[in-house]
Every structure is written in C-alpha cells, then in structure tokens.
C-alpha positions as CSV (number, residue, x, y, z in Angstrom):
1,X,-74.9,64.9,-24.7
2,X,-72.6,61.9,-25.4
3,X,-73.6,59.4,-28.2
4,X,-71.8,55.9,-28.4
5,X,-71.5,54.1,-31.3
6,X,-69.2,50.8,-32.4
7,X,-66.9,51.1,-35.7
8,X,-64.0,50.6,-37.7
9,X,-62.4,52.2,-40.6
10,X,-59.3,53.4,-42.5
11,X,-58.1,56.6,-43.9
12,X,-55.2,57.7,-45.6
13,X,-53.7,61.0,-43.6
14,X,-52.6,60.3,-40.4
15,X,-51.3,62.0,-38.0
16,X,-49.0,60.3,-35.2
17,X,-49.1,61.9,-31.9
18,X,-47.0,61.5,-28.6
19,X,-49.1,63.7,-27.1
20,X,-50.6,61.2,-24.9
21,X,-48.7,58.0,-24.4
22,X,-52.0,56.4,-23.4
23,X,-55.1,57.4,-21.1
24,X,-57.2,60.4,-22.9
25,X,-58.6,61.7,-20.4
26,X,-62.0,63.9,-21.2
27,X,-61.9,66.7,-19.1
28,X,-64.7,69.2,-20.6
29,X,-66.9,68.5,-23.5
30,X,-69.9,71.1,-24.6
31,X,-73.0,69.8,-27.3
32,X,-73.5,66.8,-29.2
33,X,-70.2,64.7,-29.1
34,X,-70.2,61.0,-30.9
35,X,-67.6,59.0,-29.5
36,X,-67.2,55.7,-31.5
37,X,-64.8,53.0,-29.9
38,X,-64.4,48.7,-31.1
39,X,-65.9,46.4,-30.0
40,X,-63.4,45.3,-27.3
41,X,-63.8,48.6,-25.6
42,X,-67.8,48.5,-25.5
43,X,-68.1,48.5,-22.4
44,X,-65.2,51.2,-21.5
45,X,-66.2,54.1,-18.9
46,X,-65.6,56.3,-21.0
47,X,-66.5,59.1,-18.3
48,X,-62.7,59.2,-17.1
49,X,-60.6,57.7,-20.0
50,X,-61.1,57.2,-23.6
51,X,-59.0,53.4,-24.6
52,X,-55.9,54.1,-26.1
53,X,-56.1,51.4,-28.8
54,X,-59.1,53.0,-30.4
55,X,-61.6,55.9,-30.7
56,X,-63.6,58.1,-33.1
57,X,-64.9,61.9,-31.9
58,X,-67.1,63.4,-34.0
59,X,-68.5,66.9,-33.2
60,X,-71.4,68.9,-34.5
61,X,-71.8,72.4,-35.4
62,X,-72.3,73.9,-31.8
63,X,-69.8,71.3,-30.0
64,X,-66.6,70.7,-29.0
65,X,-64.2,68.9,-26.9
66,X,-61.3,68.8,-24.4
67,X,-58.4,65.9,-24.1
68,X,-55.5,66.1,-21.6
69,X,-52.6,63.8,-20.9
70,X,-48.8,64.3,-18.9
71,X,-49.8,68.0,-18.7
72,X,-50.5,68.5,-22.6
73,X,-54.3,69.2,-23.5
74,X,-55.9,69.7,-27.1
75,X,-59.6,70.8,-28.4
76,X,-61.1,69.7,-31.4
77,X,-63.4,72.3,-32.5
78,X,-67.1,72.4,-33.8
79,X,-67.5,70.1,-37.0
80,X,-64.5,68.1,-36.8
81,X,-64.1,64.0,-37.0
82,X,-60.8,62.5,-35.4
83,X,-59.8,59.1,-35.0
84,X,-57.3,57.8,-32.8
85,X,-55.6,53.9,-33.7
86,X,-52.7,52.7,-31.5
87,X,-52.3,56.0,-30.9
88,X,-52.5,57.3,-33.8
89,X,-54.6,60.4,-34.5
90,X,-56.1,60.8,-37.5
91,X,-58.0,64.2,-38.3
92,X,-60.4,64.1,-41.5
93,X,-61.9,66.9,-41.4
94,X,-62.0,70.4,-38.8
95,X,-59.7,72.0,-37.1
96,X,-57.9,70.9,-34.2
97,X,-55.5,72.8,-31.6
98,X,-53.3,71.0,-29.2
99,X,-50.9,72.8,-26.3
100,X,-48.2,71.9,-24.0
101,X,-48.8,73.2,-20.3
102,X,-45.5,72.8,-19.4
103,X,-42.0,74.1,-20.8
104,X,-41.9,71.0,-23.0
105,X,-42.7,70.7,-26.5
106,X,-45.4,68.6,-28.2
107,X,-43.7,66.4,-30.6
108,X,-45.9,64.6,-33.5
109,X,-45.7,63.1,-36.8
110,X,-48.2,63.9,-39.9
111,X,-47.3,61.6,-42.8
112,X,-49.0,58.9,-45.4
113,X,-47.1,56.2,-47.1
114,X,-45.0,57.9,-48.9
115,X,-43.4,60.5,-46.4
116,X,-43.7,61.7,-42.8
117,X,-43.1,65.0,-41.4
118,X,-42.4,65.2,-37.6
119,X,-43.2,68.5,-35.9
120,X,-41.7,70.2,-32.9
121,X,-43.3,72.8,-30.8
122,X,-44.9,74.2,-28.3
123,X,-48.6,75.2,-29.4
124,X,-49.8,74.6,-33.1
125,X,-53.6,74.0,-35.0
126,X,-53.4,71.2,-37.6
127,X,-56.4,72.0,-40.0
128,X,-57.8,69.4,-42.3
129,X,-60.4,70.1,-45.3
130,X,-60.7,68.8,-49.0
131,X,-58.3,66.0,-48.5
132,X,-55.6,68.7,-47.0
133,X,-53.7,69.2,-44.2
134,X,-52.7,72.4,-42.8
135,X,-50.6,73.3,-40.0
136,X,-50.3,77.3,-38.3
137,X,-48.4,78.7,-35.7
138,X,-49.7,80.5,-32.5
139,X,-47.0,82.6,-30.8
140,X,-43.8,79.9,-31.2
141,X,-42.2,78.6,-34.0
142,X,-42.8,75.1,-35.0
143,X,-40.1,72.6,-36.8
144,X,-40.4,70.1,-39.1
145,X,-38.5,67.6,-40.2
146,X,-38.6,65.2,-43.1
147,X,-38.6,61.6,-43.1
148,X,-37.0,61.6,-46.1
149,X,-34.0,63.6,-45.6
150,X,-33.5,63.6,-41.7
151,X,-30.5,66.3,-41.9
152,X,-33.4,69.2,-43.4
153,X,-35.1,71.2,-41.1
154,X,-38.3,73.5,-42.2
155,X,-39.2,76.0,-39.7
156,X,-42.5,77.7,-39.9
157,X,-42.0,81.0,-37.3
158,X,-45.0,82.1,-35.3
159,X,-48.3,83.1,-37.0
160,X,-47.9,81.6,-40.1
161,X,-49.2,78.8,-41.9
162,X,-48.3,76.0,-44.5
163,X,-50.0,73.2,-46.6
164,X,-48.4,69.5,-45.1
165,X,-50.6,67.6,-47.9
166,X,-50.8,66.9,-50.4
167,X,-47.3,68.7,-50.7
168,X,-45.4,70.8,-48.2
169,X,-45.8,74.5,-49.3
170,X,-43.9,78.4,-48.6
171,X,-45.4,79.7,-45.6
172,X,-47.6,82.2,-45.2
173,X,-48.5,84.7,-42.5
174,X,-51.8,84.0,-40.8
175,X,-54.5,86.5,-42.2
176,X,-56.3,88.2,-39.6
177,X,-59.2,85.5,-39.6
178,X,-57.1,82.9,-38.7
179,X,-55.3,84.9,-35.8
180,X,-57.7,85.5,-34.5
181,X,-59.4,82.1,-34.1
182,X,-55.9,80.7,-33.0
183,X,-55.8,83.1,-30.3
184,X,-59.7,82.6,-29.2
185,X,-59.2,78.9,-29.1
186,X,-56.0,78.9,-27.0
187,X,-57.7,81.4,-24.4
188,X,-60.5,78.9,-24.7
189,X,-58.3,76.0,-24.2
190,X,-56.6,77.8,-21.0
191,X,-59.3,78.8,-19.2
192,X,-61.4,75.6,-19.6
193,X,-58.3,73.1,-18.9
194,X,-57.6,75.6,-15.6
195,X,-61.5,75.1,-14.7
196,X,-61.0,71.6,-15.0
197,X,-57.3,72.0,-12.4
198,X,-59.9,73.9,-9.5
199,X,-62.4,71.5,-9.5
200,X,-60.3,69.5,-7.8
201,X,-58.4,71.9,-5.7
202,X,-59.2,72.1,-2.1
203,X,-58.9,76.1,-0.8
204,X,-59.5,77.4,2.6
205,X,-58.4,80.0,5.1
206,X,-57.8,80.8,8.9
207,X,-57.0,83.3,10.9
208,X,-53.8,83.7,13.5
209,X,-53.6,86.2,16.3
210,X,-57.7,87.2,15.9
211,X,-58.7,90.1,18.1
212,X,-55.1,91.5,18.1
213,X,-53.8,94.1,15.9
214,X,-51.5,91.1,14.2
215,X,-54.9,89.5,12.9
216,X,-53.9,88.1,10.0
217,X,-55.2,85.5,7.5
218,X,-53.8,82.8,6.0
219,X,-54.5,80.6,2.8
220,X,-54.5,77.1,1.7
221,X,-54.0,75.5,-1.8
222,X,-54.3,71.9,-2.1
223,X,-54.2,69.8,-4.5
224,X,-55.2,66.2,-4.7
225,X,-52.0,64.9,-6.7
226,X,-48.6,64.9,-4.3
227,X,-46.0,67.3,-5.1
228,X,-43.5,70.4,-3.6
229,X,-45.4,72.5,-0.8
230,X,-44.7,75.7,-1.3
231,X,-45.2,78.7,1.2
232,X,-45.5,82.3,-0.1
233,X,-44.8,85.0,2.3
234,X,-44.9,88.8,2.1
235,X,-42.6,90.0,5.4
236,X,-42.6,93.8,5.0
237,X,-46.3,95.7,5.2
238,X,-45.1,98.5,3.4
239,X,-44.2,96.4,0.0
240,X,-47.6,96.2,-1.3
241,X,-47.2,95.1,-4.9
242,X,-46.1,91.2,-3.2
243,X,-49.8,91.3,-0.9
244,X,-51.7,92.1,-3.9
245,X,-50.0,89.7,-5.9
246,X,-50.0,86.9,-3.2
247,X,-53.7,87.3,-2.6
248,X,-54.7,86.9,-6.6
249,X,-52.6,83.6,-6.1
250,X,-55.5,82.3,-3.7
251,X,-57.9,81.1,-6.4
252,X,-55.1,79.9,-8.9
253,X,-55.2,76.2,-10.3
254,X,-52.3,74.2,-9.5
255,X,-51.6,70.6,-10.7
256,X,-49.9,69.0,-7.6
257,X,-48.7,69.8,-4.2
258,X,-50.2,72.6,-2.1
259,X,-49.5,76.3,-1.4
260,X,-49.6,78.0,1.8
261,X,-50.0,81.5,1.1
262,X,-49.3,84.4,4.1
263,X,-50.1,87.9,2.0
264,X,-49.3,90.4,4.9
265,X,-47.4,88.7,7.3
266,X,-47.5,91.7,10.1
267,X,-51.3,93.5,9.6
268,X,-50.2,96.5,12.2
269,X,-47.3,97.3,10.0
270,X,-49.7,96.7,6.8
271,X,-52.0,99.5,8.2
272,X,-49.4,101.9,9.0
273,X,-47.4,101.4,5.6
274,X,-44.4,100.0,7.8
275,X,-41.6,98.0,6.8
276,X,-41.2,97.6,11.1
277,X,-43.6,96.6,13.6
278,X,-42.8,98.3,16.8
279,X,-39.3,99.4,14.9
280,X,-38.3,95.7,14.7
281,X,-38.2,94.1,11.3
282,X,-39.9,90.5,11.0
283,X,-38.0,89.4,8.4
284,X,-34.6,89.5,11.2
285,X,-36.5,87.6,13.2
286,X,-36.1,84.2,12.5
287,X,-34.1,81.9,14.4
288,X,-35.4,79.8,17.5
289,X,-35.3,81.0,20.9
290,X,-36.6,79.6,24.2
291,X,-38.8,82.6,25.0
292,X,-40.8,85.0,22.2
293,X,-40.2,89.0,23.9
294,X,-42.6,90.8,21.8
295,X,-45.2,90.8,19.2
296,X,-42.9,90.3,16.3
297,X,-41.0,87.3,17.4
298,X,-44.5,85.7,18.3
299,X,-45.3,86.3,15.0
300,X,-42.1,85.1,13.4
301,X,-41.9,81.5,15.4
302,X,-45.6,81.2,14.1
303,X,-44.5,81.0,10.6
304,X,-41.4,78.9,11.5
305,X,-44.0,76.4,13.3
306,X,-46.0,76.6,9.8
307,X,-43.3,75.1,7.9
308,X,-42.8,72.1,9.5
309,X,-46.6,72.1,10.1
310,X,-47.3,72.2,6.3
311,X,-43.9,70.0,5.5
312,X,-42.9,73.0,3.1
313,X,-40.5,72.0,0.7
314,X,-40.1,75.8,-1.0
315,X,-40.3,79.4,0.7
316,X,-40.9,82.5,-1.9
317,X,-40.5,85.8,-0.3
318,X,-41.6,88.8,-2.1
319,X,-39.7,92.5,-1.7
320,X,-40.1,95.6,-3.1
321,X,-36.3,97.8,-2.9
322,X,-35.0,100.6,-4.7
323,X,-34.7,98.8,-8.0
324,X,-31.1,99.1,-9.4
325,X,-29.8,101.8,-7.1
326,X,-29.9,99.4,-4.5
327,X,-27.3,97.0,-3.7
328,X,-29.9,94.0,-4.2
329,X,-31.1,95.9,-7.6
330,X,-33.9,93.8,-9.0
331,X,-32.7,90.5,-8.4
332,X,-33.2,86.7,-7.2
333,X,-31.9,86.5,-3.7
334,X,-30.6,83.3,-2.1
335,X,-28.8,81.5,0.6
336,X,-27.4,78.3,-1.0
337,X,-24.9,77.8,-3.8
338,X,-26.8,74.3,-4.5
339,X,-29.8,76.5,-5.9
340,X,-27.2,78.6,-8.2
341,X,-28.8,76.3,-11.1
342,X,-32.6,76.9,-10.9
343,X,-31.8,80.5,-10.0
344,X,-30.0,81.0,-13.7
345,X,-32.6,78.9,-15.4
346,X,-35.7,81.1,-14.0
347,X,-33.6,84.3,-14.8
348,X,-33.1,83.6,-18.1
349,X,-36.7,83.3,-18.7
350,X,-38.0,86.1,-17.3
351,X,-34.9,88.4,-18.3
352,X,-36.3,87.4,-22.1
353,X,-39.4,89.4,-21.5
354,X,-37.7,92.8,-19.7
355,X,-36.3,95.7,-21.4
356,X,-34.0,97.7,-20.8
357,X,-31.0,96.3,-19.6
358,X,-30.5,97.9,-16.2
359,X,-34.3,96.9,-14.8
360,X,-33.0,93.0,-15.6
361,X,-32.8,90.7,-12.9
362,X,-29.7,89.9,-11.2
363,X,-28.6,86.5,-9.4
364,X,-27.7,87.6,-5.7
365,X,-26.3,84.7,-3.6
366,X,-26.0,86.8,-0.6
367,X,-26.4,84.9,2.8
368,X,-28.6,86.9,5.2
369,X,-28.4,85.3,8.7
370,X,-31.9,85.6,11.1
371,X,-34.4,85.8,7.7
372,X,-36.8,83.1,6.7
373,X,-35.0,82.2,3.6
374,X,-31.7,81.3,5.9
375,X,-33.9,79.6,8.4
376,X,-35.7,77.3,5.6
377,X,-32.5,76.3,4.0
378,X,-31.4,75.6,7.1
379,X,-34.2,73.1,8.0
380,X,-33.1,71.8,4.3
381,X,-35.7,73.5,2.6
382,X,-35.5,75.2,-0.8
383,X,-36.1,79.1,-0.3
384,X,-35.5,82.7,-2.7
385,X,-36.4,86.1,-1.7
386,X,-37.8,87.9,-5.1
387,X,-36.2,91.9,-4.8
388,X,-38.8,94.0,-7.3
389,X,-37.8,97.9,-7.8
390,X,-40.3,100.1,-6.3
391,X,-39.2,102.7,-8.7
392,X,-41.9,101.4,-11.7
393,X,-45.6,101.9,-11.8
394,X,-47.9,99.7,-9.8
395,X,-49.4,97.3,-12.8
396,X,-45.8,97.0,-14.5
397,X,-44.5,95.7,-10.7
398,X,-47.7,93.5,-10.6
399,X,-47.2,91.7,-13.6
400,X,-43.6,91.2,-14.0
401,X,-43.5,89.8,-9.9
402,X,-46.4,87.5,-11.5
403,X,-44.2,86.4,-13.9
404,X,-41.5,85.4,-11.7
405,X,-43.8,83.5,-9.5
406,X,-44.7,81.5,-12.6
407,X,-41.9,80.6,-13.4
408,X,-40.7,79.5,-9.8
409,X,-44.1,76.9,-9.7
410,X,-43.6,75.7,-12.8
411,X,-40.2,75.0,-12.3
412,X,-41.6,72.8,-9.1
413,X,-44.7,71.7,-11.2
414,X,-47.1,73.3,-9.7
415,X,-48.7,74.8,-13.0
C-alpha cells in the first residue's frame, strides 16, 4: 500500500546524488510506503515516475522500496525516511543502498554547509542514525574527495566502513553483521531490479527442420527498448559446456535489443557427441551457394537466412578446444582488426578473475574463411568465436564461458 501525503521541510545533511538526472522511476515496492510530494506535483502519476523537483519516502518496519534511473538502481530499506529536493537526496534516518548496473560508477556528494565530500564507486550503503552519517563498502573500493582540499583523496577499500558526519573518521572493517546485510541487500537489489527487466521481455521459441533428425529449437529474447541484436550459436554438437550455457541464457533479463539464441545448432551431431554431421563440419559451411547438397549446408544457409531475418548486429560463437595445447589456447577469436579494441577491453576483464597464467585468455585475430564469424563480418556484422579449454571440469568451464558472455552483452548494453 501506497499512502500520499503533501509537505515541505528542511534538514541539515544532505546528500547530493547524480544517480538519477531526473525521472525516478518505482519499479518494486513491498508494505506500507508514504510517498509525500508539493503541492505542484499533487496530482503526479506517481505509478511510473516520482517528480524530480520533490519527494519524501518513508518506509515502515516491514517495507521497502526500489528506484532505478540510466541503469543505476538503489533500495531504501525497512524504517528509513528520504527526501529528495532538486535532486537532492537527503537520508534522515535508515539505511540506504544504491548500485551501478553497468561498468560505470555512481558518483555523489554528502556534505552540509560547512564541507562536502564527493564519493566515487561502484556499489556503497550510506547509513544515517543519531544525526550521523555512515558510509560502507560492498566488494569495491569507494573514493572520496574533499571539498575543501580538492588535491586529497580518502579511499575506503572494500568491506569497510567510516563515519562522514559529523566528522570523517579511520575506517573500519565491516563486522560480520554488517556484511552480511550488505551482501543480503545487494542479492536483494539484483534479483528484484532483474524481475522488474523480464517483465517486460518478450521470450518465445520455434522449431526448424521438425520431424528430421536436424530438429532443432531456437530462442527469442526481446526486449521492448531498441538496441544491438545479438545471435548466439553453438556450431559443434560435441562442445557441450556452450549448449548448456546458451540454453540458461533463455530466461535471462536484458535491458535493450534482442537475442536470438541457437543452443545446438546440428541435433544429429548433438546426439552422437559429433563435432561433424555426416563427416562435414557446419561451422565450414558458410558461404552462399546457388544449390544446398546435403543436410549440413541446408542447415548452415538457415542460420545465414536468420541473420538478416533478425537484422543481427553481433554473432557469439561458443567452442570448447584443447585449452593451451592448442594453437587457439583459450582465447577470443576474430576476423576483423576493427574489433582489436573491444577484444582487449573484454580480455582484460575477464583475465582479472583467472588464475594461473597459462589458462588466461589470449587475443586471436586469425581469419577463418567459410565460418559464421567470417560470413557475419562480411555482411558488416560484428562477430567472435569464444575458444574454452576442454581440459577443466564441467562447472569451472560453465562459469568462466558465463563470464565471458557477460561481458560481451554488457559491452553492447544488453545487461
């Protein structure tokens, strides 16, 4: 339940936010939530944005609520009262989280009269009680920076915790308690703002070649907001860690654009554990010609036909080899030197997370001729095969290819 009410008021702490420019958009709320606005905004829907001039939320014991704008999102927890002027929030009392959901930072300023603290980062919980402000850390580090003197930094590193008012204190390291409530309220945050993402997200799936022994299926991600189209493809059926991970990718949230997922792209060579259907690999298959011979070429032009059906604008291939005793090794594979940036910047993320050295990935600009990924750049589209070593256990294969295809649709803004 929703109560309205029509006030003003002033309070000294105040907390200066760019995390929305304007437009707060509710997008879950749970219990008894008072939402006070002016007069001028009386008659605001408040059902799809709150006015960006001027708000109160106030929550109860058993409530909360969710705010999202340009892809950042924060929750103000159970007993908390925050006001928002000109966009400026002002928290009096509770505990409130807010979270980038992209690569970028969230960028605010806390300050009263006398001196203002701006603070950089990526996820943080501002905490107000007794007149105080606190700020703590989730898993990055935070920075602030003084209005006073500009040139000091003060970096508080992740899972700790310092006093802002009425004076800037040492940090401390988060006792148990409080790391633990960080970490339940950022689950809580993902999981509610991703609900929010499929709500609007069209899905559905069809079937191609039905009542051969090609019968495969084929799935559709859509979301309502333009953006990349991206097409996911498994070629080989005896790579399984790419179908299981393409098929966990049907019921994902995305934020724009559409993805057209093909998990097993040849089902007899799926059920045989074949890299070949009928010897002939698919993925050497396509290039257009005026007359399809055999099973896998008829299956080869139907993909082709797919990407100008679904105006792709990305192809992601996934591969399982022989890890780093293969010439490929775990690497990015490509056929364009004009992808050479996005290829370094999606390495050096995910080459952060892997140890040891030689199961890093690798750039590989390597132009193969007659394989999807030449065929879409060809037709100007943007395409990477993804080379995973078969030598690791299933799960560590699982989640480090789900890593990479994270951060190849975020890098497209999909999530």
């Amino acid at each position: 339940m929703i109560k309205y009410f029509l006030y003003t008021f002033f309070i000294a702490l105040t907390i200066s936010i760019n995390l929305f420019s304007e437009g707060y958009k509710i997008i879950s709320q749970h219990g008894d939530i008072s939402i006070t606005v002016d007069e001028n905004n009386s008659n605001f829907d408040v059902k799809n944005y709150l006015p960006t001039n001027y708000f109160k939320l106030e929550t109860e014991s058993t409530s909360y609520i969710i705010l999202e704008k340009e892809n950042k999102s924060m929750i103000l927890m159970p007993n908390s009262k925050m006001s928002v002027i000109s966009n400026n929030i002002i928290l009096e009392e509770g505990y409130l989280y807010a979270k980038s959901n992209d690569t970028n930072n969230i960028i605010i300023n806390i300050g009263n009269n006398k001196n203002q603290y701006k603070i950089d980062g990526h996820s943080f919980s501002i905490v107000a009680s007794d007149n105080k402000l606190k700020a703590l850390t989730y898993k990055n580090s935070i920075k602030l920076t003084s209005s006073i003197n500009s040139s000091l930094n003060y970096y508080l590193e992740p899972y700790n915790h310092t006093q802002i008012f009425p004076l800037l204190t040492n940090p401390r390291t988060l006792t148990q308690n409080e790391k633990g409530l960080i970490e339940s309220v950022s689950r809580q945050l993902e999981t509610e703002v991703a609900n929010n993402l499929n709500k609007s997200v069209e899905r559905y799936s069809f079937k191609i070649f039905e009542k051969t022994r090609n019968e495969t299926e084929i799935y559709r991600v859509i979301s309502p907001n333009k953006g990349p189209n991206i097409f996911l493809i498994v070629p080989h059926g005896n790579e399984r860690t790419g179908t299981d991970v393409a098929i966990e990718r049907v019921q994902m949230p995305i934020k724009k654009g559409s993805l057209t997922i093909v998990p097993i792209a040849s089902a007899y060579s799926y059920k045989i554990n074949s890299r070949y259907l009928d010897g002939e690999d698919i993925n050497n298959k396509f290039f257009k010609r005026k007359k399809d011979k055999n099973d896998v070429e008829k299956l080869a032009t139907r993909y082709m036909k797919m990407l100008d059906e679904y105006e792709i604008d990305v192809v992601i291939t996934l591969h399982e080899g022989n890890g780093f005793q293969e010439f490929f090794g775990d690497s990015i594979v490509y056929d364009t030197r004009r992808l050479d940036n996005t290829v370094k910047h999606i390495l050096g993320k995910i080459n952060a997370r892997i140890e040891p050295y030689e199961y890093k990935f690798k750039q590989m600009y390597y132009p193969m001729p007659e394989t999807i990924t030449y065929y879409a750049m060809k037709q100007g589209i943007n395409a990477y095969g993804i080379e995973l070593t078969r030598n690791l256990p299933h799960e560590n294969k699982r989640v480090i290819m789900h890593a990479i295809v994270d951060e190849f649709l975020r890098v497209y803004g999909l999530i």
